[in-house]
DOVEX-362938 format. One record per atom (N, C-alpha, C): residue in one letter; x, y, z. Coordinates in steps of 0.2 Angstrom, whole numbers, plus 5000, padded with zeros to 4 digits. Layout:
residues N
aXYZ;...
***
This chain:
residues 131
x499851525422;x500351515417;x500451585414;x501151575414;x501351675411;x501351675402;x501451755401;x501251735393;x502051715393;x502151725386;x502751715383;x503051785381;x503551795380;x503851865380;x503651895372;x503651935371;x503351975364;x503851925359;x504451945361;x504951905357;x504851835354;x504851795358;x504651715359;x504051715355;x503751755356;x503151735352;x502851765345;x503251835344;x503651855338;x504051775335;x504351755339;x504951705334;x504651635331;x503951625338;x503651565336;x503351565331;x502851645330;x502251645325;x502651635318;x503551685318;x503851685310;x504151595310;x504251565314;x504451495312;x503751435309;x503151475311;x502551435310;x502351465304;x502351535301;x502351555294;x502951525290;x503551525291;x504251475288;x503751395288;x503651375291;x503351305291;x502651315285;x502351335285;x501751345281;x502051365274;x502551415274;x502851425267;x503251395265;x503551335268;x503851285265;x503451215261;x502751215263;x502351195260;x502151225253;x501951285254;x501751325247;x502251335244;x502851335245;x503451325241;x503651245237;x503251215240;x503551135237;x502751145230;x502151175233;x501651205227;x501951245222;x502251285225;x502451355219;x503051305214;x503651285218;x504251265216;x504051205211;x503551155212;x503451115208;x502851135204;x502851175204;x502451205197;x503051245193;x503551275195;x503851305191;x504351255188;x504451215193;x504951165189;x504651115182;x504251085184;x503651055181;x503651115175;x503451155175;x503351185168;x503651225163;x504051235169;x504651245164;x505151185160;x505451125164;x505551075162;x505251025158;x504451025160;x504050975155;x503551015151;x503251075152;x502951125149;x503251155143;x503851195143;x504051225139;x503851305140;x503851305145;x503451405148;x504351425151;x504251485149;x504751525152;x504751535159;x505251545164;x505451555171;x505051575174;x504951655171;x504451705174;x503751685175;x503551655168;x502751645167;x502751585174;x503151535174;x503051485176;x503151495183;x503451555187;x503551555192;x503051585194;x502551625192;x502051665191;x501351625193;x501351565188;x501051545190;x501051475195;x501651455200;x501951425202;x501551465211;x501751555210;x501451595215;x501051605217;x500451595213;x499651605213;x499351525215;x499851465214;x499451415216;x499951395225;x500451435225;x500651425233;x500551475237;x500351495234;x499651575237;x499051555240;x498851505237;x498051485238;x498251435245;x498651395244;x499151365250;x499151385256;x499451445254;x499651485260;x499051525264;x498751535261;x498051565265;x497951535268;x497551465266;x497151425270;x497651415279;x498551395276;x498751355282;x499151425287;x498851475284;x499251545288;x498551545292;x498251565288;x497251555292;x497151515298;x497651475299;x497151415304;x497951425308;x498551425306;x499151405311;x499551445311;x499651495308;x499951565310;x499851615314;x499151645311;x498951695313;x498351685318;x497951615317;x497451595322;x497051665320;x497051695315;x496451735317;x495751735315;x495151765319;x494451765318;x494251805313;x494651845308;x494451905305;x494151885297;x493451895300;x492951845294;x493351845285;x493151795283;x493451775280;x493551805271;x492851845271;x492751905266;x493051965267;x493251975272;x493752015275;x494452015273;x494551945276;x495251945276;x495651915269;x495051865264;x495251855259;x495451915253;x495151975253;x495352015248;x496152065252;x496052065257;x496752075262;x497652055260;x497151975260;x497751935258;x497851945251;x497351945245;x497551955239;x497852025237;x497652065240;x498252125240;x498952125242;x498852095249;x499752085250;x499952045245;x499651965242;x499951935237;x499851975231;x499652015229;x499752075223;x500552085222;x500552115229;x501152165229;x501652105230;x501852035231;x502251995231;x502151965225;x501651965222;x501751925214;x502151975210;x501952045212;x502352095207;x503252115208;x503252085217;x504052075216;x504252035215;x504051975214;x504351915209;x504451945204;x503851965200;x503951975192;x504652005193;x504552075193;x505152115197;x505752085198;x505952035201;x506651995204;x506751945201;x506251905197;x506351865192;x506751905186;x506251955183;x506551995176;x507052005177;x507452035182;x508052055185;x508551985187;x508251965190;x508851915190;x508851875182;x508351845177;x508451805172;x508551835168;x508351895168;x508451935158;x508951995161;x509052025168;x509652065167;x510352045170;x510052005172;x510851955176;x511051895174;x510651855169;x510651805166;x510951725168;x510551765176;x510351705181;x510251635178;x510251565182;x509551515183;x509451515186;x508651505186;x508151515186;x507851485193;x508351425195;x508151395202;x508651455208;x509251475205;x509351495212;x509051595215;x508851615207;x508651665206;x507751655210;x507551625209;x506951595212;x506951595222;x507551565222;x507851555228;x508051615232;x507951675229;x508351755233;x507551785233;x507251795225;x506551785225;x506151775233;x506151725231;x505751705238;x505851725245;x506651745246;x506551765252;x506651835254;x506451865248;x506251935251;x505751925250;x505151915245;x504551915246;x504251875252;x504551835255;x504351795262;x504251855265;x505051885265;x505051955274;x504351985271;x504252035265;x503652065265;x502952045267;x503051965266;x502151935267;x502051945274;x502651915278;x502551885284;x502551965288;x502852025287;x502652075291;x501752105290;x501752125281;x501052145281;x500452105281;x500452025284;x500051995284;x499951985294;x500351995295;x500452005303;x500252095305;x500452115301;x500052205302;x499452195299;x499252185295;x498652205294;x498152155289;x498252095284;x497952035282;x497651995291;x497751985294;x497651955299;x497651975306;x497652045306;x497752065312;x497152065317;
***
């Protein structure tokens, strides 16, 4: 059996990170909605913490079906909370900017949000959280 080309298998592992983060996003998104909504917490707080519970998400199912890797897990778990550092602080970041200086909502702002901090995870998780 041949391998698959870099490419191919470049596309399959970002489509199986995409599937894992649509999970953690149904985590994140319905805590942010849920508490902003029924809580009474502001956008930021609420998406903040909406990132830290579909963070916890995403570790486990990137762990097993993205990156399939062996890289013991006291290892890799401070790895990943690094890279999710630097993505909780671009939320805050892109939230502040989009709600309080652009005087966004809060779901589509959420929505741009999220997809740059995907590109960031999915590269530095693939270089170096799970390599």
């Amino acid at each position: 059996m041949t391998a698959l080309p870099p490419l191919t298998r470049l596309f399959r592992q970002f489509m199986a990170f995409a599937g894992v983060g649509l999970a953690a996003a149904v985590v994140h998104y319905g805590l942010l909605v849920g508490l902003v909504e029924a809580g009474g917490f502001g956008p930021v707080t609420a998406t903040l913490a909406g990132y830290v519970a579909g963070g916890i998400v995403s570790y486990w199912l990137n762990r097993a079906h993205t990156y399939d890797s062996d890289r013991p897990h006291q290892e890799a778990t401070w790895r990943f909370a690094l890279v999710a550092a630097v993505g909780f602080g671009l939320t805050w970041v892109f939230m502040q900017l989009f709600i309080n200086g652009l005087d966004a909502p809060y779901l589509p702002a959420q929505l741009v949000t999220t997809g740059i901090v995907m590109v960031w995870s999915f590269i530095a998780h693939k270089a170096w959280t799970f390599a």
